[in-house]
C-alpha positions as CSV (number, residue, x, y, z in Angstrom):
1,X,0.0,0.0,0.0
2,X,1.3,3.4,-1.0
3,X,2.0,5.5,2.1
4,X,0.5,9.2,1.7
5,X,2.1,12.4,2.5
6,X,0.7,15.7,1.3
7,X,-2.8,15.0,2.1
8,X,-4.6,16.9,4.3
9,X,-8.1,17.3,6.9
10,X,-9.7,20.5,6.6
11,X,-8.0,23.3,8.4
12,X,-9.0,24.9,11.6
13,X,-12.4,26.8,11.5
14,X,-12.9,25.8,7.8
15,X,-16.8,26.7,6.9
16,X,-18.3,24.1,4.7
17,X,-19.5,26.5,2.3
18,X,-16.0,27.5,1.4
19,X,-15.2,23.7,1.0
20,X,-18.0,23.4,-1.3
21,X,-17.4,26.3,-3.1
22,X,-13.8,25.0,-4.1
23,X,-14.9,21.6,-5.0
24,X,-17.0,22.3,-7.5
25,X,-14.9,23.3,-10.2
26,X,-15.3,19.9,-12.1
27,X,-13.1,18.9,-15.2
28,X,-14.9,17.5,-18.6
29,X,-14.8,14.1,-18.4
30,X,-13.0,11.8,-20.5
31,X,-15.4,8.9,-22.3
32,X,-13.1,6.0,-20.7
33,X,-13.7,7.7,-17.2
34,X,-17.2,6.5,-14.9
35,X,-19.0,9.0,-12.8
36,X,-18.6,6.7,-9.9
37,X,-15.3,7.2,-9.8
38,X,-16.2,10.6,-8.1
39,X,-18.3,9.3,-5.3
40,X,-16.3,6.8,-4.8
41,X,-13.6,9.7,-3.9
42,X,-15.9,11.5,-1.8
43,X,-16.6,7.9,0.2
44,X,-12.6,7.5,0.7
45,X,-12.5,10.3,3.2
46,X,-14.0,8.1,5.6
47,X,-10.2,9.0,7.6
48,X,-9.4,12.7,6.4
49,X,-9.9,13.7,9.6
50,X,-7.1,11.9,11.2
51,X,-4.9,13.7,8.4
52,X,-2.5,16.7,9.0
53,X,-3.6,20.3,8.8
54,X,-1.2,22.4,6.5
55,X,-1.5,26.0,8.1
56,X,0.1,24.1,10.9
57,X,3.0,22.9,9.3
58,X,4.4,26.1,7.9
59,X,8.1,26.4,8.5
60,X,9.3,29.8,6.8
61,X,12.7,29.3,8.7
62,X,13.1,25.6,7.1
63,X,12.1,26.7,3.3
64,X,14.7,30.2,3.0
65,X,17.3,27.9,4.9
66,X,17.1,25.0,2.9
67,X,17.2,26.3,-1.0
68,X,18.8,23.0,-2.5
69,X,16.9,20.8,-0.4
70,X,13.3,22.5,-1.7
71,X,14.6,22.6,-5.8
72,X,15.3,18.5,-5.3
73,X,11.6,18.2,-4.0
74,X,10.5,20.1,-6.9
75,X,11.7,18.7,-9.7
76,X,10.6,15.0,-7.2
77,X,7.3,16.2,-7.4
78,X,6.5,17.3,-10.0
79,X,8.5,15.6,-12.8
80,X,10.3,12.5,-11.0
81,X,7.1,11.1,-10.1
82,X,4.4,8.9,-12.0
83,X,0.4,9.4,-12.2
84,X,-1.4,7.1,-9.9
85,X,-4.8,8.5,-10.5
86,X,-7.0,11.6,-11.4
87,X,-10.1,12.7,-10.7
88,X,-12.6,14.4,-12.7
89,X,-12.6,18.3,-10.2
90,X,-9.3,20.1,-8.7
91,X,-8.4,19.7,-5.8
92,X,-8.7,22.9,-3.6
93,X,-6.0,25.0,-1.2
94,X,-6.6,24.2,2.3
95,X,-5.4,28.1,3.2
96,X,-8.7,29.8,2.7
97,X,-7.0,33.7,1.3
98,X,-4.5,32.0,-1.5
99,X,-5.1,34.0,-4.5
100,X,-2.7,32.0,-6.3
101,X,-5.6,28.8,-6.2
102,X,-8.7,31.5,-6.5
103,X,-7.7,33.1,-9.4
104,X,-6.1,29.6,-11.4
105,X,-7.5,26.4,-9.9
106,X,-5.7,24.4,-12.2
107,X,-2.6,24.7,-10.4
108,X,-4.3,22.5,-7.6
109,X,-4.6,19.7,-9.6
110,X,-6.4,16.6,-10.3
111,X,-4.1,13.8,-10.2
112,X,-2.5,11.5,-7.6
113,X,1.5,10.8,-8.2
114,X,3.3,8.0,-6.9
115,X,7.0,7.1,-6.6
116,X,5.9,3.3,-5.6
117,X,6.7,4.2,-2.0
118,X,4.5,7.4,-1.2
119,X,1.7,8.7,-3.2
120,X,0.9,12.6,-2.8
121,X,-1.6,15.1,-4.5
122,X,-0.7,17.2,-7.1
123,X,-0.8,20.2,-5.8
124,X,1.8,19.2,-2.9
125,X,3.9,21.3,-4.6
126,X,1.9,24.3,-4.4
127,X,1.6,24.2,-0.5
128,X,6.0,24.0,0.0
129,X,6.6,26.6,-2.7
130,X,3.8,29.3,-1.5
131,X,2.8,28.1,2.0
132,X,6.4,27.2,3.3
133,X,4.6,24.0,4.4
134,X,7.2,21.5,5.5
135,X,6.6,17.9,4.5
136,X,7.7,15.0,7.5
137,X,11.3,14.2,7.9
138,X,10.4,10.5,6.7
139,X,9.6,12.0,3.4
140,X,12.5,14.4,3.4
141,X,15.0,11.3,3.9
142,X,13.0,9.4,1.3
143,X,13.6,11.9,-1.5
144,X,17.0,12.2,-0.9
145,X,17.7,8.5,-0.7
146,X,15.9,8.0,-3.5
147,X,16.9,11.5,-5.9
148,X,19.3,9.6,-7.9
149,X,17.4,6.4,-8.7
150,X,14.8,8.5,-9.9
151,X,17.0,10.5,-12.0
152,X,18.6,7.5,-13.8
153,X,15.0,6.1,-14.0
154,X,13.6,8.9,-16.1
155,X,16.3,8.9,-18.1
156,X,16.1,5.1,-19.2
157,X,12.1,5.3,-19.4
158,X,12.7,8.3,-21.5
159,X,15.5,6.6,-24.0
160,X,12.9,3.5,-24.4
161,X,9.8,5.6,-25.2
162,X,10.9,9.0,-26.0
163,X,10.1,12.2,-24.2
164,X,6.4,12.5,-25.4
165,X,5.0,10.0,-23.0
166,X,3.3,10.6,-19.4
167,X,3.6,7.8,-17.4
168,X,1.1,6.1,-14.8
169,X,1.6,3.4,-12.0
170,X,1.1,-0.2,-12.8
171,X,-0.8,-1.7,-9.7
172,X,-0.1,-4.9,-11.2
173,X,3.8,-4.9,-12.4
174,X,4.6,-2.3,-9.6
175,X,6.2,0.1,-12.0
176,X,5.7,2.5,-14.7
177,X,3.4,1.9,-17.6
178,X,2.5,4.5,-20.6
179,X,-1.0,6.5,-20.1
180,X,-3.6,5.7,-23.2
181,X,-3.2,8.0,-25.4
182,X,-6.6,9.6,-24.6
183,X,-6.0,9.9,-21.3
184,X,-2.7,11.5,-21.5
185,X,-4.2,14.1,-23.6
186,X,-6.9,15.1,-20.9
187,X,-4.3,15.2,-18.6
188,X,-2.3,17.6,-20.4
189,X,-5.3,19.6,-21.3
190,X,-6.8,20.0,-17.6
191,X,-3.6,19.4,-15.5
192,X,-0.6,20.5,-14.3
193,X,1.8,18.1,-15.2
194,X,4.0,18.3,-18.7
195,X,5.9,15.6,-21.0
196,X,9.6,15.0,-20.0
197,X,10.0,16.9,-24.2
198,X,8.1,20.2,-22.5
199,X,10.2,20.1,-19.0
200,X,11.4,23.5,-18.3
201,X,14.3,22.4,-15.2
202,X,16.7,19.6,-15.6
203,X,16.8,17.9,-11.7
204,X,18.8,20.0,-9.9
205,X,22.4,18.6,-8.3
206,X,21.9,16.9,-5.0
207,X,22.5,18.9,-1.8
208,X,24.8,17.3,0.8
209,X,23.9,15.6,3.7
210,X,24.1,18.1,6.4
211,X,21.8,20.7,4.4
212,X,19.2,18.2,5.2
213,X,19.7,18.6,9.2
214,X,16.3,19.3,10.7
215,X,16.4,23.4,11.9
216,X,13.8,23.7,14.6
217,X,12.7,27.1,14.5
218,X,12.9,27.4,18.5
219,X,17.1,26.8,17.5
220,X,19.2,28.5,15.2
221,X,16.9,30.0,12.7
222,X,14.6,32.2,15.2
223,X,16.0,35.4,16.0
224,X,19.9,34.2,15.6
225,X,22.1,33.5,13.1
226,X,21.7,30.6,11.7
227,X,24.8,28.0,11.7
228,X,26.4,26.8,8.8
229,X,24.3,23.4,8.9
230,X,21.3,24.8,8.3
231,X,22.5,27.8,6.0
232,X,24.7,26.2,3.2
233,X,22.2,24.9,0.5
C-alpha cells in the first residue's frame, strides 16, 4: 500500500460553504472515465480527519534555509514522479486567502503521483513553494535516498519511449506503464503536469547531507544566526 504524504483534513475553523465552493470546479470528463469514480472519492474520506492540517505545518525558517533541499523536492514532485490516478474536479488549497488557487484552480490539480513508495496530490507542490509547508522528515530522507534512482529512471524510461509520454503506475507490475493516449491528452489539457519533451528544469544537483539537518525554529533559525548546517544549501 502506498503511504500518503501531502494529504490533508480541513484546516482549523474551515466553513463548509468554502469547502464546497472550491470543490465544485469539475473537469470535462473523458469517455473511458465513470461517474462513480467521483463518489467513490468522496466515500474515501471516511479517515481525512485523522490527516495533518497544513496551516500548521508552515516552516518559513526551514524553506529560506534549505534552498537546494526545496529545488530536489521540486523537480521530485513534479517531474520525478508517476500518475497514480485523477479525478474528474481540482483539488482545492486548504489556506482559505490563497489567490494563487482563486484566481487559477488548475494549479491545484487533479491527479495522484506515486513514486511506488508514497503517493501525494498534485498540488503538494503548491503548498512547499507558497505556504512554506514543511513535508515529515520520513519523506524528506526518502527523496534524498531516493533523488538519484529516480533520475537514472527517467532517463532510461525516457530513451525507451521518447520524451512524449506521461507515465502512470502499474498496480499490477509495480512500476511504470505508458498513459492511453486519450488519457494523457486530458491530462495535459486539464492538469498541471507536462511531458519530459516540454520540462522547463533539468533535476537539480543533490544537496549534501548536512543541508538536510532538521532546523527547529525554537534553534538556530529564530531570532539568531543561523549556523552553517542549516544555512549552506
Amino acid at each position: 500500500m502506498l503511504r500518503e504524504v501531502g494529504f490533508w483534513c480541513e484546516p482549523t475553523g474551515a466553513r463548509d460553504s468554502d469547502s464546497a465552493a472550491h470543490e465544485s470546479t469539475p473537469l470535462k470528463a473523458q469517455d473511458s472515465l465513470a461517474v462513480a469514480r467521483a463518489a467513490a472519492e468522496v466515500d474515501d474520506r471516511r479517515g481525512v480527519e485523522a490527516r495533518p492540517d497544513p496551516t500548521k505545518l508552515v516552516d518559513h525558517a526551514w524553506f529560506m534555509t534549505h534552498s537546494g533541499l526545496v529545488s530536489m523536492l521540486e523537480w521530485y514532485l513534479v517531474d520525478g514522479a508517476f500518475i497514480e490516478s485523477h479525478e474528474l474536479a481540482y483539488s482545492y488549497c486548504r489556506f482559505p486567502k490563497c489567490t494563487v488557487a482563486k484566481y487559477k484552480p488548475s494549479t491545484m490539480g487533479a491527479c495522484t503521483l506515486t513514486d511506488g513508495v508514497y503517493c501525494w496530490p498534485e498540488g503538494y507542490w503548491h503548498y512547499i513553494r507558497h505556504h512554506h509547508v514543511r513535508p515529515p522528515q520520513d519523506f524528506l530522507d526518502h527523496v534524498t535516498s531516493n533523488y538519484r534512482r529516480a533520475i537514472l529512471a527517467l532517463k532510461a524510461l525516457s530513451r525507451e519511449h521518447g520524451e512524449d509520454v506521461l507515465f502512470g503506475w502499474d498496480p499490477q507490475t509495480r512500476g511504470p506503464a505508458p498513459l492511453p493516449s486519450v488519457t494523457q491528452a486530458w491530462i495535459l489539457d486539464n492538469c498541471t503536469l507536462r511531458l519530459p519533451s516540454d520540462a522547463k528544469k533539468t533535476p537539480p544537483a543533490e544537496t549534501h547531507s548536512w543541508d538536510l539537518l532538521a532546523c527547529s525554529p525554537s534553534s538556530c533559525c529564530a531570532g539568531a544566526t543561523p549556523s552553517a548546517a542549516c544555512s549552506l544549501s
